[in-house]
Structure formats: C-alpha cells, structure tokens
N, C-alpha and C positions, 0 to 999 in steps of 0.2 A: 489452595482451592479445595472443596468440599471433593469429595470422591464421585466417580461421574454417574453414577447408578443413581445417586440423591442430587446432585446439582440438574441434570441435564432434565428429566422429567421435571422438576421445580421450575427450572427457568421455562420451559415448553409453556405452561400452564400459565406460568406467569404472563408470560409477554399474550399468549390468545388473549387471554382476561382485556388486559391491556390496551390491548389492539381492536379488538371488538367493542369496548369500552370507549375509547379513546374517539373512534371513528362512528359510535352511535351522535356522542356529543358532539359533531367535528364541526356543526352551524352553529352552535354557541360559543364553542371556542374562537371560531372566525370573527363573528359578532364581537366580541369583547378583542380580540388582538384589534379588529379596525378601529376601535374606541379607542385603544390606547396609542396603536401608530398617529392617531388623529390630535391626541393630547400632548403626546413628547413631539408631534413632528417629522418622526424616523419612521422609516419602515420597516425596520428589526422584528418588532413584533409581528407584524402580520406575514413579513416573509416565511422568519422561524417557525409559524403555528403550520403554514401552508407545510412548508420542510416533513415537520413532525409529521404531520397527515398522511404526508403521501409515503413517509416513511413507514407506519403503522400500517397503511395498506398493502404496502410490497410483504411486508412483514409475515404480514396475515396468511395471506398467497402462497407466499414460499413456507411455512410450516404447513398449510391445510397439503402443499402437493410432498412437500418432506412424508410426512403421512402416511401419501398415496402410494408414494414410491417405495415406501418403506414393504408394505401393505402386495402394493405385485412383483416384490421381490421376494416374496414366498419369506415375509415378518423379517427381513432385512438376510436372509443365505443367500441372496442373489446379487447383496449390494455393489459386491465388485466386478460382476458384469462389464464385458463391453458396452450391451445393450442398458442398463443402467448407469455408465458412468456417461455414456454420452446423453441421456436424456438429463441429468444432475448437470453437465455442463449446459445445455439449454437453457435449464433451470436457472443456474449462477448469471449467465449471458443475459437473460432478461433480467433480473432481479438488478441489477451492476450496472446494465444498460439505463434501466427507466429511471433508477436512482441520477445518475451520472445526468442525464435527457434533462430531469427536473432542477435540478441544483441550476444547468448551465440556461435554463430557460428563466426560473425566478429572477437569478442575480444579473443576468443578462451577463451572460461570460462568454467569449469567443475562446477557441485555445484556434492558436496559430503552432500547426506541426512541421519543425523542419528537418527532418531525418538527411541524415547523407546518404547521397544514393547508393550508399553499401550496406546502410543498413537498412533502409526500407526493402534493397532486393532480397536481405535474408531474410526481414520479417515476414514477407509474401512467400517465401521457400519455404519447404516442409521439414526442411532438417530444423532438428532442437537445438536453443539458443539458451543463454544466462543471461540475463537484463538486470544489472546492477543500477542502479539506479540512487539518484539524492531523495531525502524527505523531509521534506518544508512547505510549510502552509499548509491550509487548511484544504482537507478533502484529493491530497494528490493522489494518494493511494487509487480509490473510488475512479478516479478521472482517467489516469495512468492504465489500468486495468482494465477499463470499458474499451480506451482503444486497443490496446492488445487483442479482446475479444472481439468488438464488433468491426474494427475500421483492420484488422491483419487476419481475423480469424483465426487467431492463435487459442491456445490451452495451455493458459497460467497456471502454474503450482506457484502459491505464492508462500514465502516463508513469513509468517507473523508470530507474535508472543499469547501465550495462552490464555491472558486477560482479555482478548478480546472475545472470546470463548462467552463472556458474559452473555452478549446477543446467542440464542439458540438458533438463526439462523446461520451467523458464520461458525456457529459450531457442530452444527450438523451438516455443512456444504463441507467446511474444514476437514472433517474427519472421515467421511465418506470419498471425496476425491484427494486426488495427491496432492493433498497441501502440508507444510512444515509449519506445524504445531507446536511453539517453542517453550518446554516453561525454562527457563535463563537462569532459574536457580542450579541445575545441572547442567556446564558447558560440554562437556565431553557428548551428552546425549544427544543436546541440541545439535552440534557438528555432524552426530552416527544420522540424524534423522535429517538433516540437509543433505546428505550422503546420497543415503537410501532414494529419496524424492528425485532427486538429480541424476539418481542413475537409473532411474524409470523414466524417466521422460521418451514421449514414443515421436513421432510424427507429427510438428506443427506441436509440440512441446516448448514450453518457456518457463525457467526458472525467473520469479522475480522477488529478489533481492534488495532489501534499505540497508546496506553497510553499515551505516553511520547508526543505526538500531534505535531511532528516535527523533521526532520534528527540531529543525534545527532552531535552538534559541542560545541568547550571548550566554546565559547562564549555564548550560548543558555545553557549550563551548568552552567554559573556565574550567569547570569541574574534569572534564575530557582533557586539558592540557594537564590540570594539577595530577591528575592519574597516571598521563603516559611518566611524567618526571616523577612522581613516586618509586616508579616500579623500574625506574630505569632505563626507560623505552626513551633515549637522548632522540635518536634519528627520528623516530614516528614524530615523536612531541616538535622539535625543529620544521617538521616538514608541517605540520600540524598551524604552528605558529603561522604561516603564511598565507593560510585561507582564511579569508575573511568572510565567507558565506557557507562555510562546509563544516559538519562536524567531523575529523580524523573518524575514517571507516574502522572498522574493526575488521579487521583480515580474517580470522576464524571462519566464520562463515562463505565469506569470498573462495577461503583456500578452499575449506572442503567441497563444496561447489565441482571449484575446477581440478582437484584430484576424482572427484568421482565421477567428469564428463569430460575426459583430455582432449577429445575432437569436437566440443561443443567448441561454437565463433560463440562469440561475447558482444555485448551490446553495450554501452556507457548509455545513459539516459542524464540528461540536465531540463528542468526549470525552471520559472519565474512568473511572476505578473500578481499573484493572489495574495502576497504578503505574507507575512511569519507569524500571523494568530497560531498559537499551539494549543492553548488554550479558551474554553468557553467565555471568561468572563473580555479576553481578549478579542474573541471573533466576535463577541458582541457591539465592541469597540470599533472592528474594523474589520470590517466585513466585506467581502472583495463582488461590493456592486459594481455593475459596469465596467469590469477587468477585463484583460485579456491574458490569458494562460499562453507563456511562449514555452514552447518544448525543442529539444535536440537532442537527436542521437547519434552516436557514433561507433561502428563498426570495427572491431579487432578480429582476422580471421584464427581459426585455432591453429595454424601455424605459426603465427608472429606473438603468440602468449607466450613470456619466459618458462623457466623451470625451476624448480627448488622455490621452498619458501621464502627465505629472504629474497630472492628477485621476484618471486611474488606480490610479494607485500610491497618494497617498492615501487613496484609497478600500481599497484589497487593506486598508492600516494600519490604515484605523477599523475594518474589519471583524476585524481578526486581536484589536485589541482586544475589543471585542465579546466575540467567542470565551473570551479570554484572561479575562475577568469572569467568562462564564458558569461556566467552567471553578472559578473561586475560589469562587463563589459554591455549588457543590456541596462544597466543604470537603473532597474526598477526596485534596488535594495539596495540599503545604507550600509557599505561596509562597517561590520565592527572594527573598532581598533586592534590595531600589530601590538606588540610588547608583553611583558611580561602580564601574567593576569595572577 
C-alpha cells in the first residue's frame, strides 16, 4: 500500500467527494434502483442502493467528527486520551450500531443469541476477555461486533488485515483506538502487534479474533488443507479434514493472544443462518433476506486454558471442531465433502 502520509489524506477526500456526492443524488438513485427491482422482480437493487446510502451517510458523519476530534485534541497530541479514546469508542459504537440497525432492518434479519451462561456472565463483567470467533457469511464481523458493543457494552480491539484500511473511516477508528492493524506480509510483526493490543486491554476490554483469517468458502478450504500437507503440518491438516464448515484456524495469532493475556477467560463464538456469500457477485445471488442469524458462545475460564504451544494449538483444533458440529448440527449449511481435496 501507498505510504500513509499520501494514502490517508487521498482516501479522506476521496470518499467526502463521494459521500456528499453520492447522497446529493440519493432520490435518483432510488428512483432508477425501484425501476430496475420492478423489471427483474428482485429486490437486490433497491435494497443495495438503500445499503449504499445509509452507508455513505454514516460515512460522512464519522470523518466530518474524525475531524473534530482530531481538531480538540490539540491537531491529534491529545489523540490517546482517556478522554478522547472514550468519545472515539462512542464514535465507533454508533457508526457499528446504526450500520448493523439498518442491514438487520432492510433484509429483515432476526439474530437469535445463545450464549452459555458463562459466558454471558463474563461478557457483562469487567475483566478483559479474547473472543475468538468463526468468519462466514456476509456482514459477521459488523453484526458480531455491534453486539459486543451495544447489547455487553464491551470495548473491542478488533484484529483485521490492513486492506481494509481502504475505507478512511476504519482507518482512522483503527489506528487511533487499540485495534490490530495487520499487514500479513510480515508475520512476526503481525504476532508483536497482536501482542502489544492484548496486553492493553483495560476494563470491559475484548480481543476479537477470526482464526481462520478469512470468510469461509470450499475453495479457501482446499487451498488450507493443500498448505497444512505441504508444509508438513500432518496433525493440523488431519484434524482440519474433519470440519466440514471451518476453515483450520491459524494458531499464530490465537497463541500470541494468549501468551500476552495468561489470566484473560476466552470466549469460542459460533454462527449460522446468513449463508457463505464471500463474495459480491455471490451476495448478490443470495442474499440472506428474511434469515435469522443464530449465534453461540462458549466460555473457557483462564484456568482451564493449556500451556505450551502444541497443546495450544490442539486445543484452538478441538474447539474449532466443536464449533464446526455446532455449526452442522443447526442444518442451515451444506457440509462440504470429507476426503482428500
């Protein structure tokens, strides 16, 4: 990526344009998507335009107050503030929220939450947690995250990869609050900088972690088994072969996690209901109207976490299967097939 002194103002500009642009035209946009849901039938169009709009609004909003904040933080010396990081989590908390609000209101999506009640009691506690979590279908992240913040009133450090950086708004929430900024062409760094984030985590702190480092599809499933048997990874790739809804987590980030927070409890996160679109031309295909998002979690306290990385990492396995059962066991995904790929 371009260096961030030229990217960051670039993109800033870009997207106002954009967004201000976007949302002058936003009765002619409507007008022409209702002509076309009206011609094919589908409601794709008109949903997606609404999506975009409200998207370009939050947009807006959150760089004019990025801005502001920027601005009474005495031109950002003040950025790392208590008093600044908590109005930036407001900031994020609406922006996540109203995003999240509108998706589940267009598509008409229920999510049904079923936590165990060990891990709902830590989520409502104040001590800091790692939420390791699956990622598949479309929009978990977004959804995942809104309730951390609004339904636990927790404070996510989320770890993501630095392409998404493209948006200036998660790149200016990203880099301002304690989030894990990854670029994945250097692993060692990516691991020091999971480190680092995890071992800040204060009160009502949460690490939220995708293992698996990308939306699950069969494809990104073969390539992931053909990897682990490259490299000689027999056990991961064996254990790998038997989930038929998971991609094999990558332990690295997991481990450093939990080397740099030994008395954080751990949280497993599973869902379902919204389908495996990873891609646009996919979610255009199948687009999870009138679904219901089922979720569960499950609680490990930080005493019953192994030690050393191999039981580590076996460990990540058993639980990703775990997950992977529950997952089957709600019948709303077509397992891929067992065997060699």
């Amino acid at each position: 990526m371009a260096p961030t002194a030229i990217r960051r103002p670039l993109a800033v500009v870009t997207w106002l344009v954009v967004s201000v642009v976007g949302l002058l035209v936003s009765p002619l946009l409507l007008a022409v998507a209702a002509v076309a849901a009206a011609l094919t039938g589908r409601p794709q169009p008109l949903l997606a335009t609404k999506l975009v709009i409200a998207y370009l609004a939050r947009e807006l909003l959150v760089l004019l107050a990025c801005g502001g904040l920027w601005l009474v933080t005495g031109f950002g010396a003040r950025i790392a503030s208590r008093r600044s990081q908590r109005l930036h989590l407001r900031l994020l908390r609406w922006f996540v929220h109203g995003l999240a609000q509108r998706v589940l209101t267009l598509l008409d999506i229920e999510i049904v939450a079923d936590p165990s009640p060990e891990a709902e009691r830590a989520l409502t506690d104040e001590k800091p947690l790692l939420f390791f979590s699956r990622h598949a279908g479309p929009g978990d992240t977004v959804l995942l995250v809104d309730q951390l913040l609004t339904r636990y009133d927790r404070a996510p450090s989320v770890v993501f990869k630095e392409t998404l950086t493209i948006d200036p708004c998660v790149d200016l929430i990203g880099h301002r609050m304690p989030h894990a900024v990854l670029d994945t062409s250097a692993a060692a760094d990516c691991e020091a900088q999971i480190k680092l984030v995890t071992g800040e985590l204060g009160p009502r702190g949460v690490l939220v972690l995708f293992p698996e480092g990308g939306n699950f599809t069969a494809e990104r499933r073969r390539r992931a088994l053909q990897h682990l048997r490259r490299n000689g990874q027999r056990r991961q790739a064996a254990a790998a072969e038997q989930m038929t809804h998971m991609l094999p987590p990558h332990p690295a980030g997991a481990l450093a996690a939990l080397q740099a927070k030994p008395d954080a409890d751990v949280i497993f996160a599973a869902h379902t209901g919204l389908g495996l679109a990873a891609f646009p031309r996919e979610l255009w295909r199948e687009t999870p109207i009138g679904r219901t998002l089922k979720t569960r979690m499950w609680l490990v306290p930080a005493a019953d976490r192994p030690r050393g990385e191999q039981a580590q990492t076996d460990w990540l396995n058993e639980w990703w299967k775990r997950l992977d059962d529950w997952v089957d066991d709600q019948g709303e995904e077509a397992p891929i097939k067992q065997g060699p790929s």
